[in-house]
C-alpha positions as CSV (number, residue, x, y, z in Angstrom):
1,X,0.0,-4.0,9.4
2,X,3.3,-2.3,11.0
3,X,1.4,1.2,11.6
4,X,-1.5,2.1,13.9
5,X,-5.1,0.5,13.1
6,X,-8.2,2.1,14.2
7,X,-12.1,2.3,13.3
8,X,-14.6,5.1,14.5
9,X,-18.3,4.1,14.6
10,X,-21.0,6.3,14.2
11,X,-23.3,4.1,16.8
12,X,-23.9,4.3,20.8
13,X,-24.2,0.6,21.0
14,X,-20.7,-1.3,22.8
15,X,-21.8,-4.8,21.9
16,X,-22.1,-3.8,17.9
17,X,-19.0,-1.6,18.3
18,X,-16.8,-4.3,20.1
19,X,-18.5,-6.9,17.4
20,X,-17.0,-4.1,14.5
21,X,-13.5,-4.2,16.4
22,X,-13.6,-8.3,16.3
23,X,-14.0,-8.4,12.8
24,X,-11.7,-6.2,11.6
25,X,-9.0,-7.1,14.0
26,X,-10.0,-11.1,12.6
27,X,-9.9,-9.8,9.3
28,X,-6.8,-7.6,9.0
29,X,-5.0,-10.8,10.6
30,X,-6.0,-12.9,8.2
31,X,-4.4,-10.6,5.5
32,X,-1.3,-10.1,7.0
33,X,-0.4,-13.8,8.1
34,X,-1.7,-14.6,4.3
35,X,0.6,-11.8,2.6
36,X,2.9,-10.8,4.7
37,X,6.8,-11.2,3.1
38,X,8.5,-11.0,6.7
39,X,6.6,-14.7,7.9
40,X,7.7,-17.7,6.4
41,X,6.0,-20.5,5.0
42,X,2.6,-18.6,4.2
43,X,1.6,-18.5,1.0
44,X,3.5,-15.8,-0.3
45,X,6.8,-17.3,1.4
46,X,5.8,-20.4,-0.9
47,X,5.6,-18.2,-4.1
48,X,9.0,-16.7,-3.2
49,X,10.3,-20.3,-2.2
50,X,9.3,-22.2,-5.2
51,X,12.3,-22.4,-7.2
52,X,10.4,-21.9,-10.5
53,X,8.1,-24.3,-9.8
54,X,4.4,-23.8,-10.3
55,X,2.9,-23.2,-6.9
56,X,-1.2,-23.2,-6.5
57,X,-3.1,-20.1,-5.7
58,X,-6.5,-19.3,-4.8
59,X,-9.1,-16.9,-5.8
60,X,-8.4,-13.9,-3.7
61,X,-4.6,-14.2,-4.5
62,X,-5.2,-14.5,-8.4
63,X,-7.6,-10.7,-7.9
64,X,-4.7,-9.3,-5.8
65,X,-2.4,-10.9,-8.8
66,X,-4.4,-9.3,-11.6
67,X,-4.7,-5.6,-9.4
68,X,-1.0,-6.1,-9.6
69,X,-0.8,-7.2,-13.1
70,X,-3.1,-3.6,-13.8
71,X,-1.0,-1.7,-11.9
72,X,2.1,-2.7,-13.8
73,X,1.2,-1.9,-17.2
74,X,-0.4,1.3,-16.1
75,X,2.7,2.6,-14.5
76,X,4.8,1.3,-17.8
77,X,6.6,-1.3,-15.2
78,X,7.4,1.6,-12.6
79,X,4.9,0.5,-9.6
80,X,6.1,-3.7,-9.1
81,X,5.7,-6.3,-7.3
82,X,8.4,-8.0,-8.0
83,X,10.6,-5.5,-6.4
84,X,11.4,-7.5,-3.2
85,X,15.4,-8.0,-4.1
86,X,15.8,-4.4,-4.3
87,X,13.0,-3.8,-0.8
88,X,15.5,-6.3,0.8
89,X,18.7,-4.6,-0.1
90,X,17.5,-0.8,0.5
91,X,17.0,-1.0,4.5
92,X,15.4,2.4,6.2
93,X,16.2,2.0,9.4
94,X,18.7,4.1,12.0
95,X,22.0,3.7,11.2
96,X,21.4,2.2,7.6
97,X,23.5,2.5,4.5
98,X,23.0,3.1,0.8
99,X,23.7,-0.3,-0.7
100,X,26.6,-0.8,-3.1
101,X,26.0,0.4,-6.9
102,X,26.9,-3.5,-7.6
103,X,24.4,-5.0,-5.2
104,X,21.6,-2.6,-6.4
105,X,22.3,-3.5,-10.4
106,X,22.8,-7.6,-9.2
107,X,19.2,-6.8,-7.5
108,X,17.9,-5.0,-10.1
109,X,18.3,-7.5,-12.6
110,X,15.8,-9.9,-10.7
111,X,12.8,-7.7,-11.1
112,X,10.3,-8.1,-13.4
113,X,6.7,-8.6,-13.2
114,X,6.2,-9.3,-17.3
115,X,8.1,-12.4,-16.1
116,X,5.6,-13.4,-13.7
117,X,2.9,-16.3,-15.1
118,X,-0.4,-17.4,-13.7
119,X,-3.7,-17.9,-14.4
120,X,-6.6,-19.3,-12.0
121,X,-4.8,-22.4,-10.5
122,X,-0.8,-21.6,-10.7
123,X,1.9,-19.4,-10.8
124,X,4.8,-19.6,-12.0
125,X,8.2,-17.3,-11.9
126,X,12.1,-17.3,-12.2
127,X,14.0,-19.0,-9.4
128,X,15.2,-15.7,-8.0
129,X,12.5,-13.5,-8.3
130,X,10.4,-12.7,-5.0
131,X,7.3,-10.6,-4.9
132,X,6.3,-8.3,-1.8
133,X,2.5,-7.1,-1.6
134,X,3.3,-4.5,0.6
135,X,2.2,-1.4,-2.2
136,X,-1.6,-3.1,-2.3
137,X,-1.7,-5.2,1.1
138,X,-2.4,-2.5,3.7
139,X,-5.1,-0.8,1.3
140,X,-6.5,-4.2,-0.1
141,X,-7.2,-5.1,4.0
142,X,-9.2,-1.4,4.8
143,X,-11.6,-2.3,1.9
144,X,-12.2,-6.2,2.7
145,X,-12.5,-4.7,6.5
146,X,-15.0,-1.5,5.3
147,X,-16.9,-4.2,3.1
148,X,-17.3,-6.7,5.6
149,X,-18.8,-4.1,8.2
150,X,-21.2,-2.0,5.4
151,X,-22.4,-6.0,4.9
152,X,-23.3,-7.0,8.4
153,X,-24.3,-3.2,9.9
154,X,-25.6,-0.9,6.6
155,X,-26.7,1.6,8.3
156,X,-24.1,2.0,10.3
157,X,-20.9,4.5,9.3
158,X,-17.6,3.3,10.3
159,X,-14.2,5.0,9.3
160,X,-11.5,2.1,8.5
161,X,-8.2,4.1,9.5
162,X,-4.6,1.5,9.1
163,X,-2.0,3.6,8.7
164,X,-3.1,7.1,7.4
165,X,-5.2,4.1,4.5
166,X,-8.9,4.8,5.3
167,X,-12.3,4.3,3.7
168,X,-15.9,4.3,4.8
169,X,-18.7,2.6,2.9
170,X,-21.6,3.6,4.5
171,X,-22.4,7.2,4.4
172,X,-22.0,9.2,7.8
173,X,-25.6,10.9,8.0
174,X,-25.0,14.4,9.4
175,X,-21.5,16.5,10.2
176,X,-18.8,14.7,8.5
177,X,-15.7,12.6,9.5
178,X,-12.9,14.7,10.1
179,X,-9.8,12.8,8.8
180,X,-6.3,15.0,9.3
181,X,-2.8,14.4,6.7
182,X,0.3,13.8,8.5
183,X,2.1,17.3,8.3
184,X,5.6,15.9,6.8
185,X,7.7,18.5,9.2
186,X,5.5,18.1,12.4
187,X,4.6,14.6,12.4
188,X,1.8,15.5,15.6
189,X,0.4,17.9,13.6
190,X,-2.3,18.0,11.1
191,X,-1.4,19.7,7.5
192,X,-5.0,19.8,6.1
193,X,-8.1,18.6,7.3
194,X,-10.6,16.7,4.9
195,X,-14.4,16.2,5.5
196,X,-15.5,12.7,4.6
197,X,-19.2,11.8,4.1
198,X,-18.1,8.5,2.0
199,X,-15.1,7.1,0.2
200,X,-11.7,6.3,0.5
201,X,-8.0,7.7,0.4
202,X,-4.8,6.7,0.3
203,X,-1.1,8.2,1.4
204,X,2.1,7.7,-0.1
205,X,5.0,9.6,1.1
206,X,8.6,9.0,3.0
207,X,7.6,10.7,6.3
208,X,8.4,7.9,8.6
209,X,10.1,5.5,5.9
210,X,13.5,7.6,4.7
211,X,17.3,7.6,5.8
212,X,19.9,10.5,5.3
213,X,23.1,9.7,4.3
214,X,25.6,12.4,3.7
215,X,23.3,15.1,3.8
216,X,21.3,13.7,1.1
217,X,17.2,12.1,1.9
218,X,16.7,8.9,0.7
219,X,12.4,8.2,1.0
220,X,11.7,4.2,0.3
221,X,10.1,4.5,-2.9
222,X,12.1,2.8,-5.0
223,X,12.1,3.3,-8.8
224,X,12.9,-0.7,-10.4
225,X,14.0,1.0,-13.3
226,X,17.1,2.5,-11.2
227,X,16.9,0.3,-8.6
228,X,17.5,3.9,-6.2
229,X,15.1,5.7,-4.3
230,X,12.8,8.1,-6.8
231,X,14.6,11.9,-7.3
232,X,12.7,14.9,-6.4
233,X,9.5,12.6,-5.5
234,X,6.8,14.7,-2.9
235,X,7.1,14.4,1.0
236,X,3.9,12.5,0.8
237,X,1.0,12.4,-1.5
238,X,-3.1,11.5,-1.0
239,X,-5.2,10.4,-3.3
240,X,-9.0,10.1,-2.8
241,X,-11.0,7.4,-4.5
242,X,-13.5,4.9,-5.0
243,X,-11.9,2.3,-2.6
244,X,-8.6,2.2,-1.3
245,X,-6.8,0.4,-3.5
246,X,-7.1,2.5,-6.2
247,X,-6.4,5.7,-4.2
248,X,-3.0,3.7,-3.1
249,X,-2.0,2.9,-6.2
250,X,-2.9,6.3,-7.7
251,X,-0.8,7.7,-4.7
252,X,1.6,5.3,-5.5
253,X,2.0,5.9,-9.0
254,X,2.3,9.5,-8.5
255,X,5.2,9.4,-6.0
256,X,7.2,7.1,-8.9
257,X,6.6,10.6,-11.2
258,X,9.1,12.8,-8.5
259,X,8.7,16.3,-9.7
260,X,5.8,15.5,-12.1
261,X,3.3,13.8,-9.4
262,X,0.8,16.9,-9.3
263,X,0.9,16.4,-13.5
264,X,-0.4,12.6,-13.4
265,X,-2.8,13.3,-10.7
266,X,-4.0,16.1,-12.5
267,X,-4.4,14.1,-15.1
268,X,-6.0,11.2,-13.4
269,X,-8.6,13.7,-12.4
270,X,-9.0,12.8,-8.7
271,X,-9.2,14.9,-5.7
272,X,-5.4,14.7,-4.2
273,X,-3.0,16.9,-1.2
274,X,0.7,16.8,-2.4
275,X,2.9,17.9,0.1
276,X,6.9,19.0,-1.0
């Protein structure tokens, strides 16, 4: 999952606990080798690699297709998948470079979800398109982990924490979980502190994803309208939800509005920390 993965169980028993931890680790695995854009020949490498040919899919890949699909239309084409040419060229690591204004237009013109075809057996896309799963991957794997657990152990609260993405099924009877947002300016330190009975939540934010260049912040949220970083977009935003995936693509979504994310979230009507 490229970020720090961690559950907290409210039981006193080792063998159910390390039993939790086999799971999920299982689990989040199985995600990752499944979706992950940086292996090869998985079956997202194969959807990249088709060529325009129609390439099979299964079930859970046609939901996280059709998430997508939702997410797209209600963002009016701002949060895509099939941003992966421009995730490709925009690199956010030390010593990194904004691309060249031709390489980011050249890019640009290969993204485009509306171009994207499937239905329950195939899908089907432009030669040069590729799709990256990495704005639904992380939050879809804490709710097949948290569902998994509530399954097996019901009465049992456990706190599904990859990345700063977090949810918890089962309601923790008595003092709450204490969860802590990243402060954006002191990374060790806490910014607010949110008690958690039951739900999920989701961060969004260039804290640890972002290069400078020329005295200007470049965060990796990428508007593929631009094909450039989004202006005057929040340090970082969290959404709480019903399940993580919608909190992420809430948080998400608001990060593409720059200076109007507190506007759509307000609008949204969820509970939500913006931080500037």
């Amino acid at each position: 999952m490229a970020s720090p993965c961690e559950l907290l169980m409210a039981t006193d028993n080792a063998d159910i606990a390390q039993a939790m931890l086999d799971i999920a680790h299982k689990e989040a695995i199985r995600i990752e080798q499944k979706y992950s854009r940086f292996l090869s020949h998985n079956p997202l490498w194969q959807i990249n690699n088709a060529q325009g040919a129609a390439i099979p899919i299964d079930t859970e890949t046609l939901q996280l297709l059709t998430f997508a699909q939702q997410c797209y239309q209600l963002s009016d084409g701002d949060f895509d998948i099939s941003a992966g040419p421009l995730m490709r060229l925009w690199r956010f690591d030390a010593g990194a470079k904004v691309p060249a204004d031709a390489d980011i237009m050249l890019a640009k013109e290969q993204v485009n979800f509306s171009a994207v075809k499937f239905d329950e057996q195939q899908i089907t896309m432009p030669a040069q398109m590729n799709l990256d799963f990495g704005g639904i991957g992380k939050e879809y794997a804490v709710d097949k982990v948290a569902y998994l657990l509530a399954e097996k152990w019901p009465s049992i609260s456990v706190l599904v924490n990859f990345g700063g993405d977090i949810s918890c099924l089962v309601p923790k009877v008595g003092d709450p979980w204490q969860i802590g947002i990243e402060n954006p300016d002191a990374l060790d330190n806490a910014a607010a502190l949110l008690s958690v009975h039951q739900g999920a939540l989701a961060t969004s934010g260039d804290t640890r994803r972002f290069i400078e260049v020329n005295g200007r912040r470049y965060g990796h949220i990428i508007n593929p309208g631009t094909g450039y970083p989004v202006l005057d977009a929040p340090r970082s935003v969290t959404v709480l939800g019903p399940n993580c995936v919608t909190a992420g693509m809430l948080a998400t979504m608001a990060m593409l509005q720059g200076k109007d994310a507190e506007i759509f979230l307000q609008q949204q009507s969820v509970n939500f920390k913006v931080f500037r």
